[in-house]
C-alpha positions in Angstrom: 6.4 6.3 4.8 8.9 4.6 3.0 9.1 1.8 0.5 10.7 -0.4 2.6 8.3 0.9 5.3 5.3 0.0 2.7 6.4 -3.6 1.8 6.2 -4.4 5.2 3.1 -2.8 5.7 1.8 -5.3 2.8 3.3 -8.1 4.4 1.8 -7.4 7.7 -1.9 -6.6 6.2 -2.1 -9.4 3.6 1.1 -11.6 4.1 4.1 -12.0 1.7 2.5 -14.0 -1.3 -1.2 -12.4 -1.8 0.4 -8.9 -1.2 3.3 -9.1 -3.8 0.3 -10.1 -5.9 -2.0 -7.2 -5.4 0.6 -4.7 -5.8 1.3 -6.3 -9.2 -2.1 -6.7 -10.1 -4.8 -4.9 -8.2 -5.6 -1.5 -10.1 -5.9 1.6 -7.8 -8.2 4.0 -8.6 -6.8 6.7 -6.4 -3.1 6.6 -8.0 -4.5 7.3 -11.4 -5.4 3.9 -12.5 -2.3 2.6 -11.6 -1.3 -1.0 -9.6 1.1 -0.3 -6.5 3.9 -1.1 -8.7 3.6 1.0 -11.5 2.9 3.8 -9.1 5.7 3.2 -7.2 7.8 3.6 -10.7 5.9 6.6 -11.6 7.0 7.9 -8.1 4.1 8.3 -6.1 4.7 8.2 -3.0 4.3 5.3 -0.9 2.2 6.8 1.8 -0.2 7.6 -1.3 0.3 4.4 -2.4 -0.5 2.4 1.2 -3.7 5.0 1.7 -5.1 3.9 -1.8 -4.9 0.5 -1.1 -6.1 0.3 2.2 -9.2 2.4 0.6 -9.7 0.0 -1.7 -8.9 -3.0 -0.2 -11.5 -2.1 2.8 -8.9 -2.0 5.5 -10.1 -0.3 8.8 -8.7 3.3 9.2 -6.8 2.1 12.9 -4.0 0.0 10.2 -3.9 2.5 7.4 -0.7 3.2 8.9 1.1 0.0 8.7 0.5 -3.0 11.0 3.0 -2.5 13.5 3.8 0.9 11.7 4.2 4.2 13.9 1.4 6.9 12.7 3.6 9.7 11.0 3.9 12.5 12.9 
């Protein structure tokens, strides 16, 4: 996946505004503690990134790859 790949993703699972807002503020426990954006900066990758918050966020496994993403191969 990438980044441009994961906005989109965050767009498409929790619209523009709120998911802007939860990568700047929700804290991921599966990216060392880290919100999506500070992860992203500490270059984790954005699949990593995506996975953690559809973990935490309770997204159903059939869109942990993206709304309207391809699964990777």
């Amino acid at each position: 996946m990438r980044l441009s790949e994961f906005w989109i993703a965050m767009t498409d699972e929790f619209g523009s505004s709120y998911g802007r807002t939860l990568a700047q503020d929700f804290v991921l426990t599966d990216v060392g503690g880290r919100t999506a954006e500070e992860a992203i900066a500490a270059g984790v990758p954005p699949r990593e990134i995506w996975i953690a918050v559809c973990r935490a966020c309770d997204v159903p496994e059939s869109r942990w790859y993206g709304v309207g993403q391809l699964r990777d191969r």
